[in-house]
C-alpha positions, 0 to 999 in steps of 0.5 A: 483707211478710217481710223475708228474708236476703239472700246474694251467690249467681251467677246462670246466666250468673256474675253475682252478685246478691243473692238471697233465700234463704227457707225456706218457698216459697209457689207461689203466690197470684198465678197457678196455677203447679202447672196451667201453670208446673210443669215451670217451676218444677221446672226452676228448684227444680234450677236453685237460683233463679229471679227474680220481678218485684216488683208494686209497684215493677217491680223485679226480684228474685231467690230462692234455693232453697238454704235452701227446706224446704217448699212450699206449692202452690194450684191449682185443676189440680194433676195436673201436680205428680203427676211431680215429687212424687218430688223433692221427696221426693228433696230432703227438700223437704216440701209440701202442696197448697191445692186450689181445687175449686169448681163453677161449670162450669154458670155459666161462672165457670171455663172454664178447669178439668177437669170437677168429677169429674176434679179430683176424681180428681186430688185422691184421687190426690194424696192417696194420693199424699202422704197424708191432710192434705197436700191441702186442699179449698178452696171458694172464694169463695163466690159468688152471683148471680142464677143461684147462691143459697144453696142452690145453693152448699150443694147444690155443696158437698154433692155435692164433700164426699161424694166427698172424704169420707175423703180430707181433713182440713180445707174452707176457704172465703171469702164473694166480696167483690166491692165490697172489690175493684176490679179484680174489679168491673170484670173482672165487670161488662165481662164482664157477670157478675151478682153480689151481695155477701153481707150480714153476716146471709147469711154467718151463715145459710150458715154455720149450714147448712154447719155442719149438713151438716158433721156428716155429714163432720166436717171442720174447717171455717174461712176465709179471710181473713174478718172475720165471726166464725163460731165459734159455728159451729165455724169456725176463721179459717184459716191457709193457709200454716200453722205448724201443719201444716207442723210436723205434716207436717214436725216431723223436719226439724230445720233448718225447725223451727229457723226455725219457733222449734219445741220439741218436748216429751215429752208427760207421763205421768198421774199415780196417779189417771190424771190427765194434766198439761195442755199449752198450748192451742196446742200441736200433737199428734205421734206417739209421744206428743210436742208442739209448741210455736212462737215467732209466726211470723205474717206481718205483710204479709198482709192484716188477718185473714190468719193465714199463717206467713211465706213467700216467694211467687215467682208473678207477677200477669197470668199465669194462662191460667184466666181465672176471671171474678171472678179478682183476680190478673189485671188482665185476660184478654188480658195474662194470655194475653199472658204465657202466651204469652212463658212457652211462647217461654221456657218455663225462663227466670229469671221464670215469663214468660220475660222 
């Protein structure tokens, strides 16, 4: 886990405590703060600060936004940050989204989410909104059962990927590794929910045939958080807070790309035989014919095949009301329902439970 400075800032009512004051702001993925605690976290972006419950240790810990940069969102209902995008844009604050857009509206595995063709009009919205790139269309996980196969799946795929053609950049997905987490077992099983976990050899074939569908899109496909090594695909291992968009949506904001370790290059010209000098292999392409290069700004306390930059995430676990069957980030329903619950008596408080 990142490590960030700390300053001795005030809170509302003049204490002073020490805060963390990170440049990048992960929101989150512990809870969907974008579909329910929106107005909550703008609130406190204004605020200066908000605090956030540490899972691990129940010790309460406070985040100062007076350094933040950028934001990276997830959800899977973004339509409420729609009326506040403007002040992010107002505070020079840069962001994109992680749009979970699955379809498991006929099995039931998400009850608590707008039609496919309305988060589909929300993500064109979004888009238009922001712009190509800043919106990424994840499916995710990957889940079969008894009543999902493979087929289904691509077919699911194929249908979302068709309308988003020319809105995104980039499809992110990830295979439901239900065994690897416990929580999510035994949420399913007491909710008697059939699954099967994919095998190395399943996961290859699906890849192979969603590679194939993707030539009609030509989207940059890649996953998240997987082991399995899927480039012969074409299949990138993914960054979902990643360095390299951040400096491609944001590379004019000096002060972020210090702390991204970024220098930007002049792109050199190609010689008497129209030969150009290479570049580095990583380095990432701007207008006006300029790149980027960065220092490694991994983040060392994600899990093993995780590539996210270092971000601060202030969601809390327990506290999504989606209550998605194979959700691991609520031990269970009735407690997630219970902190929606203390969230609305204080809807503005310092944590996201108003506690």
């Amino acid at each position: 886990m990142a490590t960030w400075k700390k300053e001795e800032l005030a809170r509302e009512n003049g204490e002073i405590v020490p805060m963390q004051v990170p440049e990048i702001i992960s929101a989150s993925r512990s809870t969907d703060i974008p579909a329910f605690y929106a107005d909550w976290f703008f609130d406190r972006l204004k605020k200066g600060y908000s605090a956030w419950t540490n899972p691990f240790n129940g010790v309460r810990n406070y985040v100062s936004y007076k350094n933040t940069r950028f934001i990276v969102f997830w959800s899977k209902n973004p339509q409420p940050l729609l009326s506040h995008l403007d002040y992010l844009k107002e505070r020079g604050i840069g962001c994109y989204i992680q749009y979970t857009l699955n379809d498991y509206v006929k099995e039931g595995l998400e009850k608590g989410v707008p039609k496919v063709e309305e988060r589909i009009d929300i993500f064109k919205r979004l888009v238009d909104k922001l712009g190509k790139g800043h919106v990424i269309w994840r499916f995710d996980p990957l889940f079969l059962a008894e009543n999902i196969s493979e087929d289904d799946l691509l077919a699911k795929i194929e249908n979302i990927g068709e309308q988003l053609n020319g809105y995104i950049e980039k499809m992110v997905f990830s295979f439901a590794d239900i065994m690897s987490y416990r929580k999510v077992k035994s949420n399913l099983e007491k909710n008697a929910i059939q699954y099967n976990d994919w095998t190395e050899e399943q996961m290859l074939d699906f890849t192979k045939r969603l590679a194939e569908l993707n030539k009609r899109w030509g989207y940059t496909l890649a996953t998240c958080g997987e082991k399995v090594d899927l480039k012969q695909f074409g299949v990138k291992h993914n960054r979902c807070v990643d360095d390299a968009l951040i400096i491609r949506l944001a590379y004019q904001d000096k002060r972020l790309m210090d702390f991204l370790k970024v220098t930007v290059h002049e792109r050199p010209s190609s010689n008497l035989f129209g030969e150009a000098p290479s570049i580095p292999a990583d380095a990432i392409l701007l207008p006006n014919g300029k790149y980027a290069t960065r220092g490694d700004n991994s983040d060392k306390g994600q899990r093993q095949f995780c590539g996210c930059t270092v971000s601060k995430d202030i969601g809390e676990y327990n506290t999504c009301p989606h209550l998605c069957e194979y959700c691991y980030a609520n031990a269970s329903k009735n407690i997630a329902l219970k902190n929606w619950e203390r969230h609305k008596q204080n809807e503005f408080g310092e944590t996201i439970t108003g506690v």
